[in-house]
N, C-alpha and C positions, 0 to 999 in steps of 0.2 A: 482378475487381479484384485488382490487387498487393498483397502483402501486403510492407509498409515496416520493413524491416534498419536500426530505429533505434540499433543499436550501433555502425553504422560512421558517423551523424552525429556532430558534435562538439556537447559539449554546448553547450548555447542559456542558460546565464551566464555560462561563462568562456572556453569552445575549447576544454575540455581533452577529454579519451580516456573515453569512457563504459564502463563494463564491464559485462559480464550477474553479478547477485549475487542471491542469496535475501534479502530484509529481512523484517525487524517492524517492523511499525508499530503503536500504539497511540492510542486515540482517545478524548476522555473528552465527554461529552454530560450537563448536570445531574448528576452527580456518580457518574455510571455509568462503568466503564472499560470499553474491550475491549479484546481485543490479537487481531491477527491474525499470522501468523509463517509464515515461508516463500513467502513473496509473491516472484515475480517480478520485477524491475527491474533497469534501469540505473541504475548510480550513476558519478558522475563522482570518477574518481579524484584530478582537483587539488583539488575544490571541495566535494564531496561531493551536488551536486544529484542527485535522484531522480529520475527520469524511466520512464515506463509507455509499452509501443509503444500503438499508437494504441487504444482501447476500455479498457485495462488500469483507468485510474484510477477509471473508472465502473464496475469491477466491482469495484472492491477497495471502494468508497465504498457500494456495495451490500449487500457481505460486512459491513460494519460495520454497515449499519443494519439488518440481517437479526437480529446478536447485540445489537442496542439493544435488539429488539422481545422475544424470547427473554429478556431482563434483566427486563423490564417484566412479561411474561406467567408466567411462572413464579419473579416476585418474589426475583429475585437480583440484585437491584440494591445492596444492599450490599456486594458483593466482586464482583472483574473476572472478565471473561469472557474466556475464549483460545480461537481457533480456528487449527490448524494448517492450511494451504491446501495 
């Protein structure tokens, strides 16, 4: 199988020019935060949509419930949690 060069599609809200950039993202679940930071992604330079090549979103969406579980089991769920990628 191909592997799919979604930087040179245009982005899928506006048409504009997607670019490859490092983000944070941050997720809060019952009053637990995470942060993940150095993720991977397209971002669309006119509009600012986020977009992951294709598997990206389900691993980042992984990484985040990885550090829910982590909050809950060694009871640090009163302050956030950061994992650098």
């Amino acid at each position: 199988m191909r592997k799919i060069d979604m930087s040179k599609e245009p982005c899928s809200e506006c048409g504009g020019r997607l670019e490859r950039k490092h983000i944070d993202q941050e997720f809060e679940r019952e009053g637990v935060v995470v942060k993940l930071s150095g993720i991977a992604a397209l971002v669309c330079s006119d509009c600012g949509e986020i977009c992951f090549q294709p598997g990206g979103a389900d691993k980042v969406a992984a990484a985040a419930n990885l550090l829910f579980g982590l909050a809950v089991v060694e009871n640090q769920h009163k302050r956030s949690l950061t994992a650098h990628i």
